[in-house]
C-alpha positions in Angstrom: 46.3 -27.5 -87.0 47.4 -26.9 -83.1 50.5 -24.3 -82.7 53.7 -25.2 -80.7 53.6 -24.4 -77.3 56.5 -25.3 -75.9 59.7 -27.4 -76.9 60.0 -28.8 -73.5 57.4 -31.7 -73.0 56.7 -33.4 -69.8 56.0 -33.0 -66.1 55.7 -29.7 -64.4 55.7 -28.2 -60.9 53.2 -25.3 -59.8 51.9 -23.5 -56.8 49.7 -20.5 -55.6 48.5 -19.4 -52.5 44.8 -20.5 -52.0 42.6 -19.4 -49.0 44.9 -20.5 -45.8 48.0 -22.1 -47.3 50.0 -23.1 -50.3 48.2 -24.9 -53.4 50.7 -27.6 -54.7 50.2 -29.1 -58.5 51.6 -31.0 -61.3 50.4 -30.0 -64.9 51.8 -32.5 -68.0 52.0 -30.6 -71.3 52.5 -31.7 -74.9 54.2 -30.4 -77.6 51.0 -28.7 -78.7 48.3 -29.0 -75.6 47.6 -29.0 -71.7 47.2 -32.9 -71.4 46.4 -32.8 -67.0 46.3 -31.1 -64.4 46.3 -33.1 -60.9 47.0 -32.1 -57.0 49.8 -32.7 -55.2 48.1 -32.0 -52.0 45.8 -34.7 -50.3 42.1 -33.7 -50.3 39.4 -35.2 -48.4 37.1 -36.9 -51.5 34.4 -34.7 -52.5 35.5 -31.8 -50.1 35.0 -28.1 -51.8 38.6 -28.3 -52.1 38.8 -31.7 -53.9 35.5 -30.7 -56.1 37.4 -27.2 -56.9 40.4 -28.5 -57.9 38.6 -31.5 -60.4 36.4 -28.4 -62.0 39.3 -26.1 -62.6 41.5 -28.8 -63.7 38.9 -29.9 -66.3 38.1 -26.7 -67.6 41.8 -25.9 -68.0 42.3 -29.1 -69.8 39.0 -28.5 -71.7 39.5 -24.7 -72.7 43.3 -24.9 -73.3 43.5 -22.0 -70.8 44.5 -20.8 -67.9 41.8 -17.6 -68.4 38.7 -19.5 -67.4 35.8 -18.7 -65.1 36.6 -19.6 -61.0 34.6 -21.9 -59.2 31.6 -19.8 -57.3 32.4 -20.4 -53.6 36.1 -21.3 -54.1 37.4 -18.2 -55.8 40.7 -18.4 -53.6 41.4 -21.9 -54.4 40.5 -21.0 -58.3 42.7 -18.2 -58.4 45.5 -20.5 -56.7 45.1 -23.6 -59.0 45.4 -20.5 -61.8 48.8 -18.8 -60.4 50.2 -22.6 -60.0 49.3 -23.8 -63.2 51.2 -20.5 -64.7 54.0 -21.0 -62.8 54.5 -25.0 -64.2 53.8 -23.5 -67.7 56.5 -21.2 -67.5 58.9 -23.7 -66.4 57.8 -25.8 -69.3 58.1 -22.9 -71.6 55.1 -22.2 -72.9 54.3 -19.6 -75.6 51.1 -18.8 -74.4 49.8 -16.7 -77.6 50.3 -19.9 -79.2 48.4 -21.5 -76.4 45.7 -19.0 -76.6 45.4 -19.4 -80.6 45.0 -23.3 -79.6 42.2 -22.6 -76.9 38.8 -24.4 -77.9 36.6 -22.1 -78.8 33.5 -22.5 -76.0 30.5 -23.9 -77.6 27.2 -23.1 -77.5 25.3 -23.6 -73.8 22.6 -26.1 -74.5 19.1 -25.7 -73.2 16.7 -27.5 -71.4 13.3 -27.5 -69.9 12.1 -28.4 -66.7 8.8 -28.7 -65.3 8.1 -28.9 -61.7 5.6 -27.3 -59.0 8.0 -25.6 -56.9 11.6 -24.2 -57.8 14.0 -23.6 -55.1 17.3 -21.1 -55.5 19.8 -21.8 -53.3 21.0 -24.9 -51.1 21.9 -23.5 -47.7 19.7 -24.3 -44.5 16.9 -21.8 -45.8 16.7 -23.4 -49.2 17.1 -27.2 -48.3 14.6 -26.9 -45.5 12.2 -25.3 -48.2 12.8 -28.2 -50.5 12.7 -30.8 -48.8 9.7 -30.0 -46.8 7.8 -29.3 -50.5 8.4 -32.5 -51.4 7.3 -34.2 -48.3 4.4 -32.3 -48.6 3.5 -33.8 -52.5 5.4 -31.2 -54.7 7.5 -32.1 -57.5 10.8 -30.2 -56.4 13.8 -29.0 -58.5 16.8 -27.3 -56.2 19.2 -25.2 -57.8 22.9 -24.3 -56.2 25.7 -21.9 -57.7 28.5 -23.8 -56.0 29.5 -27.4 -56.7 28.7 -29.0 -53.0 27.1 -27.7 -50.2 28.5 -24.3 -48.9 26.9 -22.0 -47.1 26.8 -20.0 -43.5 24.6 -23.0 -42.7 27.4 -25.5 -43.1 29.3 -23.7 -40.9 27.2 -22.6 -37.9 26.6 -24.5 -34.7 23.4 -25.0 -34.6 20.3 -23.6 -34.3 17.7 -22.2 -31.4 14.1 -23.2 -30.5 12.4 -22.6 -27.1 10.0 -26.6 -27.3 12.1 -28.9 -29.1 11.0 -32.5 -27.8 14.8 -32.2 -26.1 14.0 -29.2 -24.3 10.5 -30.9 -22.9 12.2 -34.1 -21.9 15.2 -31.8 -20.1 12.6 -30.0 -18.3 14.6 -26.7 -20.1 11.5 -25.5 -22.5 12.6 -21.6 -22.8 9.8 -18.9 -22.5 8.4 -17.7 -26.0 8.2 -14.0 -24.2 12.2 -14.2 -23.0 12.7 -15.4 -26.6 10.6 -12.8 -27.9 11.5 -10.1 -25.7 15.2 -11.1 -27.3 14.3 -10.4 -30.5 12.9 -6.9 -29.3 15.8 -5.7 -27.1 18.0 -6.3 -30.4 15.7 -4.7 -32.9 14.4 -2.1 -30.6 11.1 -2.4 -32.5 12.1 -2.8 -36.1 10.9 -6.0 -36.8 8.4 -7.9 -38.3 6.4 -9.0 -34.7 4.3 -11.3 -36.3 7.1 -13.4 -38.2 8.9 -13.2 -34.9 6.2 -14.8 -33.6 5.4 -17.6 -35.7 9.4 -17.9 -35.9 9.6 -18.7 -32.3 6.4 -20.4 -32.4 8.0 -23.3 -34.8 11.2 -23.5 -34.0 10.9 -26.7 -31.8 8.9 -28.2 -34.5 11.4 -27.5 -36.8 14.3 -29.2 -34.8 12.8 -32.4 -34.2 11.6 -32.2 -38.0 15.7 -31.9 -39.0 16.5 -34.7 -36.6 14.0 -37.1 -38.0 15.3 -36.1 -41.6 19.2 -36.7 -40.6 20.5 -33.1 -39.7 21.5 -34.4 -36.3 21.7 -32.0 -33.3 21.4 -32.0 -29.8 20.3 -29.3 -27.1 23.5 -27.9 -25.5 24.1 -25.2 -22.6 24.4 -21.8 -23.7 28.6 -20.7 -23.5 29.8 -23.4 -24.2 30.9 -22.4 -27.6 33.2 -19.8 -25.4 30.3 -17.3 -25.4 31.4 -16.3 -21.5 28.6 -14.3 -21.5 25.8 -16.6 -22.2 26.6 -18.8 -19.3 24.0 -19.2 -17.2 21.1 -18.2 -20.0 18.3 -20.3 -20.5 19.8 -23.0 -23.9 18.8 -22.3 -27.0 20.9 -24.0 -29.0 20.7 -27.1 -30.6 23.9 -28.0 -31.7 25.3 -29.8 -34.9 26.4 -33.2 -33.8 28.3 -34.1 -37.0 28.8 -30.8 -38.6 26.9 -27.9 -40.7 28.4 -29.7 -44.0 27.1 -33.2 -43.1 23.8 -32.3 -41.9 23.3 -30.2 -44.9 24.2 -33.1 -46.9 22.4 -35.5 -45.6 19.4 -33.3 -45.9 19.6 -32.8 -49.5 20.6 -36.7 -50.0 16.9 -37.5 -48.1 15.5 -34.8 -50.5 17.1 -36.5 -53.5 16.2 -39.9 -52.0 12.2 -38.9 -52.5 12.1 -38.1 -55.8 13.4 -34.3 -55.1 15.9 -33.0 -58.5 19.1 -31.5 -57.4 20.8 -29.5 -59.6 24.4 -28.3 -58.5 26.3 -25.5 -60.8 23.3 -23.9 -61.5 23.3 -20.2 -60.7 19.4 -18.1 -60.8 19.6 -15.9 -62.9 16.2 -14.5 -63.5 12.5 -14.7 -62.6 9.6 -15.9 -65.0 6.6 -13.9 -64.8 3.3 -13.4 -66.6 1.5 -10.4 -68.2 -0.3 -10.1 -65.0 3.0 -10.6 -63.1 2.9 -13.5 -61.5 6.0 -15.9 -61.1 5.7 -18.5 -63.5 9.7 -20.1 -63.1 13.1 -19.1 -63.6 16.1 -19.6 -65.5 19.3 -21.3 -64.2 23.2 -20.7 -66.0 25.5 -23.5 -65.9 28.7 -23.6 -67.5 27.6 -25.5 -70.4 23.6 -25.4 -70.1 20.6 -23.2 -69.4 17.4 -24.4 -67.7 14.4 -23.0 -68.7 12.2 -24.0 -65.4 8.5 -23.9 -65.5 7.3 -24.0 -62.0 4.5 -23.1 -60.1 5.9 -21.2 -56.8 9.6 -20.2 -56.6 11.5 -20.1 -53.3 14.3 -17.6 -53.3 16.8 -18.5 -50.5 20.4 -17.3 -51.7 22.0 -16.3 -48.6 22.1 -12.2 -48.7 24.7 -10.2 -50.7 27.8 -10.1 -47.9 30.1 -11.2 -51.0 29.2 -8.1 -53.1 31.2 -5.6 -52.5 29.2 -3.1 -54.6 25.8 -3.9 -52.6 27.4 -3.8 -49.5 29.0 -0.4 -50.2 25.3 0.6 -51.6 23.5 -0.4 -49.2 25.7 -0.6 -46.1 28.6 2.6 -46.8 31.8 2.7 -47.6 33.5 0.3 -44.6 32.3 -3.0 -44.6 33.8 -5.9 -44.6 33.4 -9.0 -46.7 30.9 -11.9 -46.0 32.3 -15.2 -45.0 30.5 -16.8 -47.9 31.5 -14.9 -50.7 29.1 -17.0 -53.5 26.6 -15.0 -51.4 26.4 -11.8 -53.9 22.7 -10.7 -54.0 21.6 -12.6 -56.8 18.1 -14.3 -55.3 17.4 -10.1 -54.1 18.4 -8.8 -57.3 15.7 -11.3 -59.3 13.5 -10.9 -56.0 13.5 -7.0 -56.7 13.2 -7.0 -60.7 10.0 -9.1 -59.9 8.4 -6.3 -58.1 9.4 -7.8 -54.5 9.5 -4.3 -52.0 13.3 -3.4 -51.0 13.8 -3.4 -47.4 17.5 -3.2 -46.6 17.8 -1.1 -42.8 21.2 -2.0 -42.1 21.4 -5.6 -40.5 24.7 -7.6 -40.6 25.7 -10.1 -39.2 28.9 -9.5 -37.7 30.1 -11.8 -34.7 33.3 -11.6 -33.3 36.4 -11.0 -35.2 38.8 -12.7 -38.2 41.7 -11.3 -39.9 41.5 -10.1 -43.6 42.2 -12.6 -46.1 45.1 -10.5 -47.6 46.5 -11.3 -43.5 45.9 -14.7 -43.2 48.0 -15.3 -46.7 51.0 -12.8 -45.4 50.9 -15.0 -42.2 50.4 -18.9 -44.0 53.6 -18.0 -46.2 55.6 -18.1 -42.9 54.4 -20.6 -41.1 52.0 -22.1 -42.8 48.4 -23.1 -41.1 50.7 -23.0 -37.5 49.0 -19.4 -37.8 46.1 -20.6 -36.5 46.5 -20.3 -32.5 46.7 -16.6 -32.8 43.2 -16.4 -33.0 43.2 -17.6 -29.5 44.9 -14.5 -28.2 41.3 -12.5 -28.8 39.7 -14.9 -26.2 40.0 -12.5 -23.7 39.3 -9.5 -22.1 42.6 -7.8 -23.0 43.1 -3.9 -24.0 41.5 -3.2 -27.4 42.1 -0.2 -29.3 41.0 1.2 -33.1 42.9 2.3 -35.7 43.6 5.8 -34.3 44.4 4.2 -30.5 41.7 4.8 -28.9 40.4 2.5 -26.6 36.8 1.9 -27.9 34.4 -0.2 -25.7 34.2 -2.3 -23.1 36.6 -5.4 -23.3 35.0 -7.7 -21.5 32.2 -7.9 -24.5 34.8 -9.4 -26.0 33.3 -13.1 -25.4 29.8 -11.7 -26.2 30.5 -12.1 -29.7 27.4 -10.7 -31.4 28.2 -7.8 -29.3 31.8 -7.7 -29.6 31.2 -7.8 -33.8 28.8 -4.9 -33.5 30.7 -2.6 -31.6 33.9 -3.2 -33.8 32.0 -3.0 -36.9 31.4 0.8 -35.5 35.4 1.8 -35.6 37.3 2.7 -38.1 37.8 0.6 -40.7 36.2 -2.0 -39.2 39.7 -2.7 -37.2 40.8 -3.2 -33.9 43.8 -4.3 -32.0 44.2 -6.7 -29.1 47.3 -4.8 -26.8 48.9 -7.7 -24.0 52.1 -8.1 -22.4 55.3 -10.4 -21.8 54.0 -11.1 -18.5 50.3 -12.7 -19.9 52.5 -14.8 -22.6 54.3 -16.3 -19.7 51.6 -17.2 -17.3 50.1 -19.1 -20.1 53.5 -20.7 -20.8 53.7 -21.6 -17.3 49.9 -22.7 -16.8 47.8 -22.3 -19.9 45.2 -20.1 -20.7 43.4 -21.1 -18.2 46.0 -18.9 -15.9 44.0 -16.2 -17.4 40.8 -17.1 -17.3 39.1 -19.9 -16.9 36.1 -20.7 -19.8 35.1 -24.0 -19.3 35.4 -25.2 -15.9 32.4 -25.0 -15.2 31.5 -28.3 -17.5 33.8 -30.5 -15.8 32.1 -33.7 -15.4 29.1 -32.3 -17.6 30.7 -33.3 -20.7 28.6 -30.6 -23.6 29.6 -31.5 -27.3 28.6 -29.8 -30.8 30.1 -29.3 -34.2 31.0 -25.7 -35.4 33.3 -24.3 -38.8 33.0 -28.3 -38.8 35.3 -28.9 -36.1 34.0 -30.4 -32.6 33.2 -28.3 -29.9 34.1 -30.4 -27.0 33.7 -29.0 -23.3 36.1 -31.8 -22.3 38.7 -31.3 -24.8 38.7 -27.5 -24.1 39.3 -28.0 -20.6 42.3 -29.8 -21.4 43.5 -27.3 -23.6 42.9 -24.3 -21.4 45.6 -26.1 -19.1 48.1 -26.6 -22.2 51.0 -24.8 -21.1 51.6 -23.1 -24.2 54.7 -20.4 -25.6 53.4 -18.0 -27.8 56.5 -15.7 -28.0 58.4 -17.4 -30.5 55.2 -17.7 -32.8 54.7 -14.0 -32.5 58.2 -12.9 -33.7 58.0 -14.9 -36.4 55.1 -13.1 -37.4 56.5 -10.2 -36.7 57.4 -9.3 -40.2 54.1 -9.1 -40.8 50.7 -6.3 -41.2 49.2 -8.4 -38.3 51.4 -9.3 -35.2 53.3 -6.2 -34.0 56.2 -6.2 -31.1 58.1 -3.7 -29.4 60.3 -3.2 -26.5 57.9 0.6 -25.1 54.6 1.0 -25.9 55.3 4.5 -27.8 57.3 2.0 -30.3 54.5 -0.5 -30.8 52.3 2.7 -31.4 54.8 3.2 -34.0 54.6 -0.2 -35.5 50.9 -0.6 -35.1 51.0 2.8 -37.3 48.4 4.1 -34.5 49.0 7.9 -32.3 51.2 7.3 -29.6 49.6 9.6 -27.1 46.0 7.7 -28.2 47.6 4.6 -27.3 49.5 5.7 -24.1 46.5 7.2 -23.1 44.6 4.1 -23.9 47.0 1.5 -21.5 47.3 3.8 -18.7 43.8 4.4 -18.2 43.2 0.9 -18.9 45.8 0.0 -16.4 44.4 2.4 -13.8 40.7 0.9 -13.8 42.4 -2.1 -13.3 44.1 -0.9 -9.9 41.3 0.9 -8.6 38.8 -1.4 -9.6 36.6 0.3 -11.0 36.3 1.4 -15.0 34.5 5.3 -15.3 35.2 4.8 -18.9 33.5 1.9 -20.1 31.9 0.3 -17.1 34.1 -2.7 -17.6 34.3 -5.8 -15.3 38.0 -4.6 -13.5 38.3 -8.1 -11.9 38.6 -9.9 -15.5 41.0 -6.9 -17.4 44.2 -7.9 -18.1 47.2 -5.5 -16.8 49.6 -4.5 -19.7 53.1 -3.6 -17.9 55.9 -5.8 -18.6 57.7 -5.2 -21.8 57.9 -6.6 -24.8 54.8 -5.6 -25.4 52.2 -7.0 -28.3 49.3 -6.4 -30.2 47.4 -8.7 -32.9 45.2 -6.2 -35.7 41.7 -8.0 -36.1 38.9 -6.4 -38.3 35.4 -6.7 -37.9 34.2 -10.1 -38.8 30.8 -10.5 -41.3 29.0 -13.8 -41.1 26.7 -12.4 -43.9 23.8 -9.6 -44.8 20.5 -10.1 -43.2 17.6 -8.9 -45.1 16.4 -7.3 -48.1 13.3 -8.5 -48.8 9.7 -7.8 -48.0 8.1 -10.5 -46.7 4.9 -11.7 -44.8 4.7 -14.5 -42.2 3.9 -16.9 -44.5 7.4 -16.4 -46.5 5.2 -14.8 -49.3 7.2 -12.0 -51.0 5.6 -8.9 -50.7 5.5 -5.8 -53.2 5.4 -2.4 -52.0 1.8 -2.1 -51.3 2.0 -4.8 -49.4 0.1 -7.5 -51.6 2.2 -10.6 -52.1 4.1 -11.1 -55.0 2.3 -14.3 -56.7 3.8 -17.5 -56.5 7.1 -16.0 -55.1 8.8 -16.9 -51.3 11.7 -15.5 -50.0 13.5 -17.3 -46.8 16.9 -17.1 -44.8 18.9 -14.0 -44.7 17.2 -12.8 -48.2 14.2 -12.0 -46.3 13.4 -9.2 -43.7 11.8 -8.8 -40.6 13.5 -10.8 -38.0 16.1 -8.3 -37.3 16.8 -4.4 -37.0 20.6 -3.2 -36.8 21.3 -6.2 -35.0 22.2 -9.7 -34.6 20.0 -11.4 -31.8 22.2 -11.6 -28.5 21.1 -15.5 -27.6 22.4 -18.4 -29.9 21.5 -20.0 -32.8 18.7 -17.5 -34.0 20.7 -17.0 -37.7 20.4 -20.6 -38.7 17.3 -20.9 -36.5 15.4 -18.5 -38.8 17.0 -19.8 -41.8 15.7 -23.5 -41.4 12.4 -22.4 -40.1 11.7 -20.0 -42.6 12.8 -21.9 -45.5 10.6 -25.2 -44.0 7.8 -23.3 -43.8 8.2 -21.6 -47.6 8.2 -24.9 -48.7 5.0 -26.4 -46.9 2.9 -23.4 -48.2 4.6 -23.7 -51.7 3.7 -27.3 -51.8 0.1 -27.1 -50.8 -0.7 -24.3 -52.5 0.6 -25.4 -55.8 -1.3 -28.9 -55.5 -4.3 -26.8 -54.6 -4.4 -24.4 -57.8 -4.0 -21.5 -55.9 
């Protein structure tokens, strides 16, 4: 018989802090049970947010718990739903030993088996590419995906490169394979895989127009006008998402699904099937409720790199590294790559590109104003002062809009951290004329309108140029954040040394040499572009503590140019592929300085996996 839990039946109140703002909920309760749990908050339908919330309410419900497993790729909305359910239970009064006595017991997972040619791990770019393309080419395809919708680095990127895309022929703009592969080289400086590079470069228009015809619309765009200001004038690479990296995806796996292709979402790899002899012979996939025991004749691992494992990145990266943007991406495809015999080959490749703020940050900073937080990030957009953690001014600012760049060289200080130093007197030019009072990004596409989707939000060259001539106040939004680990203000600069917690000779040493190269017009530190720095001279006087931020791990595992996972001695692994940023080869320490080449590889790689997966599976081979 069910204990009392509380005496108070009825309608309860809750909310925790989830990602970016406040999570807002209502949970009913019964003398004896947890009867719903519903948002108070608008979600779009079937968003990760909206699909989040339905899962954790129903395993809440289900478990009579509030100790149940998060959602993988929505732990901060998990653990939000979690603290506001708590919070609506206490108000109710509920015992919650009595609540833990009545928690259903979790039954035993079912099991099934599934047969199919070719298994796929992971739905990002690398492993929809690979499935899809199987199944065009015959297969009978089964796609397995952690998270509950389509999440990913490929949902969020821009786009991706090629040198021939029909676009690029028809635009007279077809981009040299040796610029593109002399690229690759200059950002390796030789460790790479040449002849995947190659055959990389050599598919990548193929592969565009093959995603256009399949719905993942995008369309060849000039190179800055993401606000890379140092890409301007480069030959374009990058084909740009027209409705957004979530959309595309999704349409992608709905054609795959369309064609007989088995999706199976909430499905985690967990392990490799192999032989006596060692060959890959299938895998097995954890759901919360079910196993799948998958038969298969090739298996395409394409999980996304291990940038959400904190132990792998301190193993394999050192002690300062900060997280991945996609933190479902925790090594699992390496780890059941590697216990297959597939070689280890980890040297040190991340993906960092630009900067963020830590998530601990962004909450301090939602629970004051909410998502009005948001136009800080703005203040990095230019070539202001920038020192690290011990006030040293570190590089050259005006990297700072070469983002790959920017990310590499902050990923080098300590901590990962950095802080952007400005005055009064920059806040009020851009109160009194915009940003653009500062520097001008995107005049140059006036009355060349250049459109693309990134994070899922439009990149408009129009649109920008309208905003970079918002007259906008900052000040009042900065001391408001004041209070804050993030935003510091201060009427000397040996105070805001204080606040920022940094030396206050570094720092004074920092703004007066800055401030000198400025006036001379010439930088003998770092070289920097004197006409574009920023003077910092009028009081109060700001800065805005970034850290380093990591798209995601590139690498790990050995492969050839066909995809084929390769052992140490350098014979394939049989049956197994590896695509996307599990695989290694296409990059040394770092991230390829032209844009687009992260997803590029990704949906080229993973494509190709899947052709060779398909046809070799129908062939016996």
């Amino acid at each position: 018989m069910a204990q009392k839990i509380t005496e108070n039946p009825g309608k309860y109140t809750g909310s925790g802090q989830g990602k970016e703002s406040q999570i807002n909920l209502e949970v009913e309760v019964d003398s004896d049970k947890i009867v719903n749990v519903k948002p108070l908050d608008k979600y779009a339908p079937d968003s990760l947010a909206d699909n989040a919330f339905r899962k954790m309410a129903q395993k809440i419900v289900d478990q009579q718990s509030v100790d149940v497993d998060v959602v993988s790729g929505a732990s901060e909305t998990s653990h939000g739903i979690i603290e506001g359910v708590k919070e609506a239970l206490n108000k109710a009064g509920v015992d919650f030993d009595a609540l833990k006595e009545n928690g259903g017991q979790t039954a035993g997972k079912k099991e099934e088996t599934i047969d199919v040619d070719v298994a796929v791990v992971g739905a990002g770019g690398a492993g929809v590419a690979a499935a899809l393309a199987a199944r065009q080419h015959g297969a009978e395809v089964a796609l397995f995906e952690k998270t509950i919708s389509p999440l990913g680095a490929s949902t969020f990127a821009g786009g991706m490169f090629a040198g021939d895309s029909q676009q690029q022929k028809d635009q007279d703009a077809v981009v040299s394979k040796k610029w593109l592969y002399d690229e690759y080289m200059d950002a390796s400086q030789g460790y790479m895989n040449s002849i995947l590079v190659r055959r990389i470069i050599d598919e990548s228009g193929k592969t565009v127009d093959w995603l256009n015809e399949n719905g993942a619309i995008m369309k060849l765009v000039d190179a800055g006008t993401g606000g890379s200001y140092d890409h301007i004038g480069m030959p374009a690479t990058l084909h740009g998402y027209q409705e957004g990296g979530t959309k595309a995806v999704t349409k992608l796996i709905e054609k795959f699904k369309s064609i007989g292709g088995k999706m199976y979402f909430g499905f985690a790899g967990k392990k490799l099937l192999q032989d006596n002899a060692g060959k890959v012979t299938g895998l097995i996939a954890e759901g919360d409720d079910k196993t799948l025991h998958v038969n298969a004749k090739k298996v395409v691992i394409a999980t996304g790199g291990f940038g959400g494992s904190p132990e792998m990145r301190k193993k394999y990266l050192g002690d300062v590294s900060t997280q991945g943007q996609v933190l479902q991406n925790t090594g699992d495809g390496l780890n059941m790559a590697w216990d297959a015999g597939t070689a280890h080959h980890i040297n040190g490749s991340t993906h960092y590109f630009w900067q963020t703020f830590s998530d601990k940050d962004i909450g301090e900073m939602a629970k004051l104003v909410g998502p009005n937080w948001m136009p800080v990030n703005a203040l990095a957009d230019f070539p202001n002062l920038r020192v690290n953690n011990r006030g040293q001014r570190y590089a050259s600012e005006t990297h700072a809009l070469d983002f790959a760049v920017h990310g590499a060289e902050l990923s080098e200080q300590p901590q990962q951290t950095e802080f952007v130093v400005f005055d009064q007197a920059m806040l009020d030019k851009i109160k009194e004329g915009g940003t653009v009072a500062i520097e001008d990004h995107y005049g140059k596409w006036k009355n060349r309108h250049q459109f693309y989707m990134e994070f899922n939000f439009p990149t408009d060259t129009d649109e920008n140029i309208k905003h970079e001539h918002e007259k906008t106040d900052f000040t009042s939004l900065l001391n408001k954040l004041a209070s804050t680990n993030v935003i510091f203000v201060a009427d000397t600069i040996e105070e805001l040394a204080e606040k920022m917690g940094v030396d206050k000779d570094n720092l004074a040493k920092s703004v007066a040499q800055y401030n000198n190269a400025k006036k001379k017009g010439e930088d003998d530190l770092f070289f920097s572009d004197t006409k574009r720095m920023i003077p910092v001279e009028q009081g109060p006087f700001y800065a805005v503590k970034f850290i380093a931020r990591n798209l995601g791990t590139l690498g790990g595992a050995t492969i050839d140019e066909k995809m084929h996972a390769l052992a140490p001695n350098g014979e394939p692994v049989p049956n197994l592929y590896v695509a996307g940023a599990d695989a290694s080869g296409m990059y040394g320490k770092a991230y390829v300085d032209f844009e687009g080449g992260t997803l590029g590889f990704a949906y080229i790689s993973g494509r190709l996996a899947g052709i060779d997966a398909a046809e070799t599976a129908k062939a016996g081979r």
